[in-house]
N, C-alpha and C positions, 0 to 999 in steps of 0.2 A: 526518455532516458530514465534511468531507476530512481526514482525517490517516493516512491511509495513505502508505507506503516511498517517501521521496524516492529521487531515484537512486543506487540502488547504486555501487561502483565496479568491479562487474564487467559492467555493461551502460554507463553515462556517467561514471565514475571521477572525479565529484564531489568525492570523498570523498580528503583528504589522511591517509592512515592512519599510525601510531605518532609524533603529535602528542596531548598531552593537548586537546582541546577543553573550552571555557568548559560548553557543553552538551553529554551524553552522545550518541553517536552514534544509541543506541538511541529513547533521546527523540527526536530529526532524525527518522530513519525513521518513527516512528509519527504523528508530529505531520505528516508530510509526508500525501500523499494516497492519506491509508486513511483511514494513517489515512487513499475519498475521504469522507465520510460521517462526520456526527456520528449520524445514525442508522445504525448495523449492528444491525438487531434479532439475525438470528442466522441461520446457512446451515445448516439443520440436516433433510439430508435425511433420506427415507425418507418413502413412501407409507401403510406399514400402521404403523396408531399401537400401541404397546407400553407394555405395562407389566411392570416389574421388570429385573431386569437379567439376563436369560438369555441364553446365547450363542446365536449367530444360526447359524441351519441351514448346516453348510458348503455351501459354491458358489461352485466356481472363477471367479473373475471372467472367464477366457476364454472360458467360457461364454455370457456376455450377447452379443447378436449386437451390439446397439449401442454395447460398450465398443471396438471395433475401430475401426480408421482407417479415412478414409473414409465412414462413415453420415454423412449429411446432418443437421443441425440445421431444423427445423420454425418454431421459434416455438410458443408457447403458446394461440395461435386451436385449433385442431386438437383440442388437450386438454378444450376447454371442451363439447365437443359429447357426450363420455362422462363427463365427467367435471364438469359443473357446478357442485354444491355447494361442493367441493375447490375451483375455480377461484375463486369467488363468495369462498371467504374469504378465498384466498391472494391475491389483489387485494389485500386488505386489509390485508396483513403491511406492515411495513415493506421489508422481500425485495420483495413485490411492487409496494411505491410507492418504488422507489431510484431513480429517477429519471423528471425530467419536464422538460417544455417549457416556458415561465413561458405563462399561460393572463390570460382575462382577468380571472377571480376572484383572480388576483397584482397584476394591474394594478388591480383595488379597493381592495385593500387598502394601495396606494401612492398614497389619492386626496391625502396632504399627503406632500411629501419629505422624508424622510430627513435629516439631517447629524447627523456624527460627526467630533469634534475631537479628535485621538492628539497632547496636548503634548510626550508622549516621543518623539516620530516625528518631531515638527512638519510634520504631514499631516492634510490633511482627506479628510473622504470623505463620498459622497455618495448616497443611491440615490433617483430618481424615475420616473415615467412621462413619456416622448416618444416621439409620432408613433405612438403603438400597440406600445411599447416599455419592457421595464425597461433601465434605463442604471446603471451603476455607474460612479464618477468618483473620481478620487483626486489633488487636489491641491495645490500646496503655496505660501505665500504668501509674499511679501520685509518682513511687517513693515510695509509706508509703504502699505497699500491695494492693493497691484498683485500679480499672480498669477507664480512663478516656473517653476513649467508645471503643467497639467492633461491630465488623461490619464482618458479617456470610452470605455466599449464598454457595447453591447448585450449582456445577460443571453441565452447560447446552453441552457444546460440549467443544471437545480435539480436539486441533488444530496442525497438525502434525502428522507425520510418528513415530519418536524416532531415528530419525536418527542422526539429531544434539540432537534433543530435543521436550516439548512437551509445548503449551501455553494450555490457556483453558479458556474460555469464559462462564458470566453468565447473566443471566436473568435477567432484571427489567423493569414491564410491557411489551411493545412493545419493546423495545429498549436490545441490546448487549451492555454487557459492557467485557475487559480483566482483569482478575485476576492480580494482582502485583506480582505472585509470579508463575515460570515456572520451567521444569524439565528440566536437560542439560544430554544429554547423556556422553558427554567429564567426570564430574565431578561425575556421579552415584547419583547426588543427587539436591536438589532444591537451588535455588537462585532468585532472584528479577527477576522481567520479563526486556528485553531492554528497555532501557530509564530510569527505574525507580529508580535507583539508581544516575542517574544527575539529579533528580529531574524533569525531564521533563512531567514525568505523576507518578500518586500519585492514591493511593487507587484503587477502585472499578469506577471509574471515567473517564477511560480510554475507550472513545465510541468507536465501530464498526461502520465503513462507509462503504457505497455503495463500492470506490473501494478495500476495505478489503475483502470484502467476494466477491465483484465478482472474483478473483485470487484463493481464496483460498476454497472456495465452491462450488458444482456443477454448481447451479442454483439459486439463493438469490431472494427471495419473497420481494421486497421492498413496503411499504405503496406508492402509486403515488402521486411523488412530495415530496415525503421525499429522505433523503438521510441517514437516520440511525435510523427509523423506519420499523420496521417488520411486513408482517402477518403472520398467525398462518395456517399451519407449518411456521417457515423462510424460508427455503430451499426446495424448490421442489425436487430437485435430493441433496445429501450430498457429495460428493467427484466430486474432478475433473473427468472428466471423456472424453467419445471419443469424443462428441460433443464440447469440447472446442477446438480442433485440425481440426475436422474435419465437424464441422456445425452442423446445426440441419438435427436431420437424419428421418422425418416423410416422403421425398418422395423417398429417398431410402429405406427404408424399407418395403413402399408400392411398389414398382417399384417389389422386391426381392421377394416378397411374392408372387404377379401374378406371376410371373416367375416357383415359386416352384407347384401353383395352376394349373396355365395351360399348366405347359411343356414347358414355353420358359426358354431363358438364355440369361445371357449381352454378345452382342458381340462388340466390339470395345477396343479402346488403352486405353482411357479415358472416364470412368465411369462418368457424368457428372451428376447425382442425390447425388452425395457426394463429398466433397471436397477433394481435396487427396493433402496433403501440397507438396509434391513432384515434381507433376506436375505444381506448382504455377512457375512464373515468380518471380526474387530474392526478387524485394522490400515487393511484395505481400506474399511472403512465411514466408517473416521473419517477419513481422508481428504477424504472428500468432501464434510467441513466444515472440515479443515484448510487445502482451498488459498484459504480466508481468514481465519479465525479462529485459524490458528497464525502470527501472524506472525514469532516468530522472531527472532533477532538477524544472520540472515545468510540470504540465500539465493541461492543457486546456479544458474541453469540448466545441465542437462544439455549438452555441445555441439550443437548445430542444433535446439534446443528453442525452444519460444515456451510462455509462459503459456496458450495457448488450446488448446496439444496436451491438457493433461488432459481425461482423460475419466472420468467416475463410473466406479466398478466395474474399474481399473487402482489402480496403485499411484502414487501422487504422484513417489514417486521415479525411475522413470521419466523423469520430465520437470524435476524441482529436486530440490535437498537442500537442507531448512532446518535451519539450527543451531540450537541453542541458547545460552548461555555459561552456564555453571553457578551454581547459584542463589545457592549461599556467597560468588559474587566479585558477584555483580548485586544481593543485600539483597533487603531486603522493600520492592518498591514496588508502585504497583497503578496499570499502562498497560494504556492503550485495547488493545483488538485481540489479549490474554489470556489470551482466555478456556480457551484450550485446555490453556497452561502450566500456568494456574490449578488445574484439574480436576485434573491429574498430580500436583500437589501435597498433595490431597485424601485424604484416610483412605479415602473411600468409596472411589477410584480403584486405588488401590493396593489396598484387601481385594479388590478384586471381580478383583484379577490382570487387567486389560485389558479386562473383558466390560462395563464401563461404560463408555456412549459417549455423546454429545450426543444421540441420538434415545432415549435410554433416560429422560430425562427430555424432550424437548421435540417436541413437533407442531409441524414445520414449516409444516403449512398453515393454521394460524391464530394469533393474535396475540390472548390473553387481558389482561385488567384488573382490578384489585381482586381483590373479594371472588372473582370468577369464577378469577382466576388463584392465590389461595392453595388455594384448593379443589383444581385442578389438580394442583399441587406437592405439596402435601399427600400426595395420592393416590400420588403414584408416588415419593412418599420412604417411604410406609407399604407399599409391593410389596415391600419392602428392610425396615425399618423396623418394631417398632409402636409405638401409642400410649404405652405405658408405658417405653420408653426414653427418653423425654423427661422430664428429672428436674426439671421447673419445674412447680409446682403450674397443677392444670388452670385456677383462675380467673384466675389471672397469666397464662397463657396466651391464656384468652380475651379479657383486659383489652386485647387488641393490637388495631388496625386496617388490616388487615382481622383477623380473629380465628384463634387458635390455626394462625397461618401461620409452618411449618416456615423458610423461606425470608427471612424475616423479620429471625430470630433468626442464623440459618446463613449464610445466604448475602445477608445486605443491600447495597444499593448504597454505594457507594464514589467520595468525587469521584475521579478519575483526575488522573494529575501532567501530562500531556500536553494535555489538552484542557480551555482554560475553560469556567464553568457547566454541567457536565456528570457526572453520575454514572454508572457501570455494574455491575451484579450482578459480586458477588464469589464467581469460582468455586469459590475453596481449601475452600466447607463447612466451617469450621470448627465445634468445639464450641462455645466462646468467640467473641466477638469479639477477647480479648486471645491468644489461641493461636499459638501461633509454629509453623509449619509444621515436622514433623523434616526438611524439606531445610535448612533454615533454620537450625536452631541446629548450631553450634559442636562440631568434633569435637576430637580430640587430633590429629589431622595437618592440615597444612595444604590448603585447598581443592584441587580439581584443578583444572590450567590448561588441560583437551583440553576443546574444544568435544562438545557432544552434536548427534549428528546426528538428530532428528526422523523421517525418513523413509527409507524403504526404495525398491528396483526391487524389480521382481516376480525371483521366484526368488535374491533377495542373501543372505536366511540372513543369516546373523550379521557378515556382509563390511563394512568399514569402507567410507565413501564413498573416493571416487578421490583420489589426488595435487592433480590438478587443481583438484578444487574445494573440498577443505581448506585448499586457500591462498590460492584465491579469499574463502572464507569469512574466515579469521583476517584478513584482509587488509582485510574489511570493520569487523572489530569491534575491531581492535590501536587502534584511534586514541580510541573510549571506554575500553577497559582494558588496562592498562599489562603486567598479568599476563601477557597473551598477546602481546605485541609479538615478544618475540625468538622463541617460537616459530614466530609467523606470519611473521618474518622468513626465518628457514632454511627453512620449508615451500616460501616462496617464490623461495629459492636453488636447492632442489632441483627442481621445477618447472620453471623456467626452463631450469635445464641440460636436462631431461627433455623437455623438450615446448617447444621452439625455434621449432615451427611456429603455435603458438599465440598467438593476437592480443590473449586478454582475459590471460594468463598474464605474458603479457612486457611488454603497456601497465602490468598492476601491477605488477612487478617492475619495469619504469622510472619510475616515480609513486614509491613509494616506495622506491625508491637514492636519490633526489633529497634525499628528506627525512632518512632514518638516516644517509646515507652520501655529506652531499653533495660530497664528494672525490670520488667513485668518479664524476665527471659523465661520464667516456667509456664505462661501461659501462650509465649510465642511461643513455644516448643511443642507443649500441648494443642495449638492449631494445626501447625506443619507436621507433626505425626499424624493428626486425623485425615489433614488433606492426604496421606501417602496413605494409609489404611483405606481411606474411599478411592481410591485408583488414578492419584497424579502420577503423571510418567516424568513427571518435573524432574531434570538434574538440577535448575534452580533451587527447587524447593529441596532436594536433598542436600545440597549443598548448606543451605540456611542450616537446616537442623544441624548439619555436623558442626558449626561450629559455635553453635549453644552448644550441644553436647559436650565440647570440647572446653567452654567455658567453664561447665559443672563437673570436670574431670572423669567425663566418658569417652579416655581415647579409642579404646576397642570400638566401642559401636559409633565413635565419628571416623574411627578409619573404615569399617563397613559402608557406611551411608556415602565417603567419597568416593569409595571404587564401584559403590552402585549407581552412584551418577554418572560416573566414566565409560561404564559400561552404556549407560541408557545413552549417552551423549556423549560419543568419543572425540566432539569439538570446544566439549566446554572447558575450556582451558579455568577458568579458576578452584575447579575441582584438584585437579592435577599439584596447580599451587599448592593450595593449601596442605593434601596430601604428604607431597614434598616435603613439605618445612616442619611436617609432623614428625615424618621418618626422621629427619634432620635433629631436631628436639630429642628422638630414641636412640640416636646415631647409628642407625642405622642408615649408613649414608647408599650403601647398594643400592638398598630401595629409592632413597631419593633419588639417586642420578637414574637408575631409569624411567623412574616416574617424571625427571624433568625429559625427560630423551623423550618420552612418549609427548610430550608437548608442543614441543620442536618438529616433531615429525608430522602433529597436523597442525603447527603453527610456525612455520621456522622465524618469522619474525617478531617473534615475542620476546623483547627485550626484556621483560621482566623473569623471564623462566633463564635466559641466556646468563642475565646474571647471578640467578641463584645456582645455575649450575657451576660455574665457574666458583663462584664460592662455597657450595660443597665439592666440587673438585680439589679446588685447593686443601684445604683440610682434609681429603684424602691422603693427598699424597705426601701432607706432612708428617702426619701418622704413620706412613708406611714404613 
């Protein structure tokens, strides 16, 4: 279900950093849409199944012809024709049911409707079938009988297996928004989607970003140079599928087809027209479940990167740098989206020095249960492992259900702090359940304040990431922990002097002068004019400016810079406000009320616009 990375602030600078927030920022991100998916069963490539945790035959990833730029992406048709059985199951995974279309076995199962009454919200919601349709409706009543507005769309895609549970995403114009309101399998029945109950996201309002649906979609169509604009299809391919494991597969499938054409066959150890996770060298393999199961407290794109440049069989870093925040300043919590933190925390992890990877325990092409799945685990904790290091008498062992299952004991599921009715395997492996990880416990010096960088470029060696995106990064995380403010402050000073041409650089470095240093408004203004002169399509960042401008009594060019946001981004309703209350201040109230009308119309539940309308309403028609 969706809780994956709201918007960062180095892509839509959402995010007001080195403010303490009510909720951790890291909470936000993951309860946001990754977290899009309440099911992530797991991205855990590699074709040839293993056992033990042996290092993997070196082979330079340059090597693979399809890790290169340019190979064409296939889709998963192609694979089924060599590869059937593998396909037959990987259908089956969660991976391979991440998303769908609502069908009409949805529409069965909606044969009485839905209601769901949020007294905390004071909002209803609604879900039925119309017209050969699922509809979700969200709205909200005055009290005396009568409705203060309703707000109705068509279910565009289902986001999820049903395994935890199901989100589900709708249509407006070009753009994906999530539904507020999701299926939990735990409970048999609907509830608020994550987040939405902290109030962190609200309505129909709740956008789809680039990296939402790269994770959780085959193949995402994005507008160029958008990051949460669509074309029509969105989605090239719709479900995860082989090419997110294993590359784009258009010269292996031409390579396979001469083969079957003219009577040859592959001979050698390694297949190098497809990437095969197995064969990768450690940092490069795990990767290739990292670009969604590490998510990270911060992440970075590359400059002129997109989330879709990765490719299997390259280095992640390459194209982001995800941080970390050290585990002594974050505690012991246990969020969605983990799992990879998790493992690095692990005894196992750390004896095996790097050669334990997620394919070391798991086949990504089938999705086991019960008894079938302790059996499994079992087995490939015992490659490592045997029987007699397990100091619990065999019949307490076996007293378990499913029976004497390693995984059980070690690694049980965990509800998660982020997402309602929902558990997830706990990867730390612990002895105990009560075991405190040694990241975890308490030294004689006091924690480190530097961010850990997760990933590597190809050839980086032991190189610290860039200027740039160290401050980009702190910049994300100073606003949950206080520890890193001032240094993500200066990172950000020098940065800016540093790289003046830079639009995500300088848009933060003026986002947050506003906030530490709101004296210094001439030199925030002077950043966030340079980031828009170097080519931010920010309505954020035009938004900021306008109202410094407005501070230094430049209403002309702050009511430009809001209708240029409105323009850029006809969802960001704080534009709109503020706009509003300007006309308001000139009294020119015409302008206001359609400026609030345009709010209402891609926001109808915005209480904030409803009542400034009403109160320039009102004084309209005193006047009259």
């Amino acid at each position: 279900m969706i809780w994956r990375t709201m918007n960062r602030l180095t892509r839509r600078l959402l995010v007001v950093p080195f403010l303490p927030p009510k909720i951790p920022l890291r909470g936000v991100r993951i309860v946001g849409f990754a977290a899009i998916c309440l099911v992530c069963v797991g991205l855990r490539g590699g074709e040839e199944r293993q056992t033990g945790v042996q290092p993997a035959p070196a082979s330079p990833s340059d090597q693979y012809l399809n890790a290169r730029a340019g190979v064409e992406y296939v889709g998963d048709e192609p694979c089924q024709k060599c590869h059937s059985t593998i396909y037959a199951q990987f259908k089956q995974t969660g991976m391979g049911r991440s998303v769908s279309i609502p069908s009409a076995e949805d529409l069965r199962e909606l044969a009485k409707p839905v209601r769901l009454i949020n007294e905390k919200l004071n909002r209803s919601y609604s879900i039925y079938a119309r017209n050969g349709k699922i509809i979700h409706e969200e709205s909200e009543g005055d009290g005396k009988g009568g409705t203060v507005f309703s707000e109705a769309h068509e279910i565009a895609y289902t986001v999820g297996a049903g395994d935890l549970g199901k989100s589900y995403l709708v249509a407006k114009g070009d753009a994906l928004f999530v539904s507020p309101i999701s299926y939990y399998t735990r409970i048999q029945g609907w509830d608020l989607s994550p987040g939405y109950d902290q109030g962190i996201f609200r309505g129909f309002t709740r956008r789809v970003v680039d990296l939402c649906v790269d994770c959780h979609m085959g193949r995402p169509q994005l507008v160029a140079g958008s990051h949460y604009r669509f074309q029509q299809p969105p989605f090239r391919f719709l479900t995860v599928g082989c090419e997110r494991c294993h590359g784009p597969g258009a010269i292996h499938v031409e390579q396979r087809t001469q083969d079957v054409m003219f009577g040859g066959s592959f001979e050698g150890s390694i297949d190098l027209s497809i990437v095969n996770p197995g064969k990768l060298r450690a940092g490069i393999r795990d990767d290739v479940c990292a670009q969604c199961h590490l998510n990270g407290d911060a992440r970075v794109l590359q400059p002129g990167k997109t989330y879709l440049d990765f490719r299997p069989g390259t280095a992640m870093g390459n194209v982001q740098d995800i941080f970390s925040v050290p585990q002594m300043i974050k505690g012991n919590h246990f969020i969605a989206l983990d799992q990879f933190e998790q493992l690095k925390m692990s005894r196992c992890w750390i004896a095996s020095e790097g050669r334990l990877g997620c394919i070391s325990c798991h086949d990504p092409h089938v999705q086991l249960h019960g008894d079938q799945a302790a059996d499994f685990f079992r087995n490939r904790c015992l490659s490592c492992h045997t029987s007699s290091s397990c100091s619990e008498p065999l019949a307490q062992r076996q007293a378990t259900s499913p029976p004497d299952a390693c995984i059980q004991c070690h690694m049980p599921k965990q509800p998660t702090e982020n997402v309602g009715h929902s558990s997830l395997t706990d990867h730390r492996i612990l002895r105990t359940p009560s075991e405190i990880p040694a990241v975890l416990q308490g030294g004689a010096s006091p924690p480190s304040v530097d961010l850990i960088c997760d990933t590597k470029a190809s050839g980086s060696g032991d190189a610290q990431p860039s200027l740039r995106n160290l401050a980009l990064a702190y910049a994300q995380v100073a606003a949950s922990y206080r520890e890193l403010s001032a240094k993500g402050l200066a990172l950000l000073e020098q940065a800016a002097a540093a790289l003046p041409a830079d639009p995500e650089i300088q848009a933060a470095y003026g986002i947050v002068l506003r906030v530490a240093r709101p004296r210094e408004e001439q030199r925030a203004a002077q950043a966030l004019q340079k980031a828009i002169d170097a080519g931010s399509k920010s309505a954020e960042v035009r938004t900021q400016l306008a109202r410094l401008r407005m501070q230094q009594g430049q209403v002309t060019a702050a009511i430009d810079l809001y209708k240029e946001s409105i323009q850029m981004d006809p969802y960001y309703t704080p534009a709109y406000l503020d706009l509003a209350r300007i006309y308001s201040m000139l009294k020119d109230r015409a302008s206001a009320l359609e400026t609030l009308d345009g709010v209402l119309k891609v926001d109808p539940g915005n209480d904030a616009a409803r009542q400034e309308w009403l109160k320039v309403k009102a004084v309209s028609d005193t006047n009259q």
